[in-house]
N, C-alpha and C positions, 0 to 999 in steps of 0.2 A: 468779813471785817469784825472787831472787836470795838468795844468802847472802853477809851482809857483814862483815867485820871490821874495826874500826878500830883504827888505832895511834897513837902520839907525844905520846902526853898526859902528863902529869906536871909535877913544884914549879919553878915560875918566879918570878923577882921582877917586879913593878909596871915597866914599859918593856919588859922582854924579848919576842922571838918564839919562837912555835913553829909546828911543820906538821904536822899531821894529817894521815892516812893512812884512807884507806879502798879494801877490797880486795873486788874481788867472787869470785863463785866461777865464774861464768858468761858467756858472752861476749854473751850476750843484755843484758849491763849497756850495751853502747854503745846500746839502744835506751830506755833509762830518763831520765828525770831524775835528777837524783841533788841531794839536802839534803842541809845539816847544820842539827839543829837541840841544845837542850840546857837541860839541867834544875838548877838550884841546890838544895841541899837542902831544903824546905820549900815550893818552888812547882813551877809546869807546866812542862809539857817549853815552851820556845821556840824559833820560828824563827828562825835565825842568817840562811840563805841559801841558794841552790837552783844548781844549772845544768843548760840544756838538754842534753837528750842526743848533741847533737852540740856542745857547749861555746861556743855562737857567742851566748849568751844569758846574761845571771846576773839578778839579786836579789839584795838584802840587808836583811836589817833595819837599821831607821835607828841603833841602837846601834853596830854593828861596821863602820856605811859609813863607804869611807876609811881602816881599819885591817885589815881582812879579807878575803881574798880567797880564791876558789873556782875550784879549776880540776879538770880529769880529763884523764886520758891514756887513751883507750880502747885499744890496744893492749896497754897494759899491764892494763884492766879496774882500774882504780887512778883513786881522784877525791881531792883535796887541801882542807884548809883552812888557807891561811897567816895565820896570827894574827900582829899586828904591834901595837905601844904598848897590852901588853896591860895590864890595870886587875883591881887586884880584884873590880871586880864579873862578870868573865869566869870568875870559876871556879865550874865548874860540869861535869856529867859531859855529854859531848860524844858526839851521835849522827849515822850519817849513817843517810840511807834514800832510797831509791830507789824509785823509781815512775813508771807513762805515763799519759800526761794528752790528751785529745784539746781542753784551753781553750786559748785561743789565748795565755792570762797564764799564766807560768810559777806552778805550786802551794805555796802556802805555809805549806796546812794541815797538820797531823800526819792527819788521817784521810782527805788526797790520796795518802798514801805507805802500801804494802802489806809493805813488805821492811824491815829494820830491821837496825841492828848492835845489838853486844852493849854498848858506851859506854866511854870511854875518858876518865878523869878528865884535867882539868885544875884545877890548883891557882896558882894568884897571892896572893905575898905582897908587901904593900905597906912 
C-alpha cells in the first residue's frame, strides 16, 4: 500500500477548470495504477478514471469523457486530474487510489483499489 494525498479541490463556477493533485508517499507508486474516483453527498463513491502505472493507458467514465483527463508524473510520485467545462453535477468529494492489477483491462472497481486518499472537495456553482 501507498499513502496518498490529494489537493486542488475547492468553489468553482459551471465552465471553469481545475487540477487535482495526488501525491504518493512512496516510489513504489510508479508501479500502481492509480484512479480517481468520487462521491456526491447522498450516493456511492464513483468511478471518474484510472491510468496505468506507466501512464501509456487511461479510462474514463462516460460522464467526464472529453472533459477530464488523467495523467501522473512518476518522478514526481504525483498523478493529476484535469477537470475541464465542469457542470454541477461534478461536485462531489474527489478520491484518488492506487492499486496493481494483474487483468489485462485497466480496474475500475473501488474494491480493485487497496490504497486510498483522504478526498478533496470540489464544489460547482452553476
Amino acid at each position: 500500500q501507498v499513502r496518498l494525498v490529494e489537493s486542488g479541490g475547492g468553489l468553482v463556477q459551471a465552465g471553469d477548470s481545475l487540477r487535482l493533485s495526488c501525491v504518493a508517499s512512496e516510489r513504489t507508486f510508479s508501479t500502481y495504477n492509480m484512479a480517481w474516483f468520487r462521491q456526491a453527498p447522498g450516493k456511492e463513491r464513483d468511478f471518474v478514471g484510472v491510468i496505468s502505472w506507466s501512464g501509456s493507458r487511461t479510462t474514463y467514465a462516460d460522464s467526464v469523457k472529453g472533459r477530464f483527463t488523467i495523467s501522473r508524473d512518476n518522478a514526481k510520485n504525483t498523478g493529476y486530474l484535469q477537470m475541464n467545462s465542469l457542470k454541477s453535477e461534478d461536485t462531489a468529494i474527489y478520491y484518488c487510489a492506487a492499486g496493481r492489477s494483474s487483468l489485462i483491462r485497466l480496474p475500475t472497481l473501488s474494491s480493485d483499489y487497496n490504497s486510498w486518499g483522504q478526498g478533496t472537495q470540489v464544489t460547482v456553482s452553476s
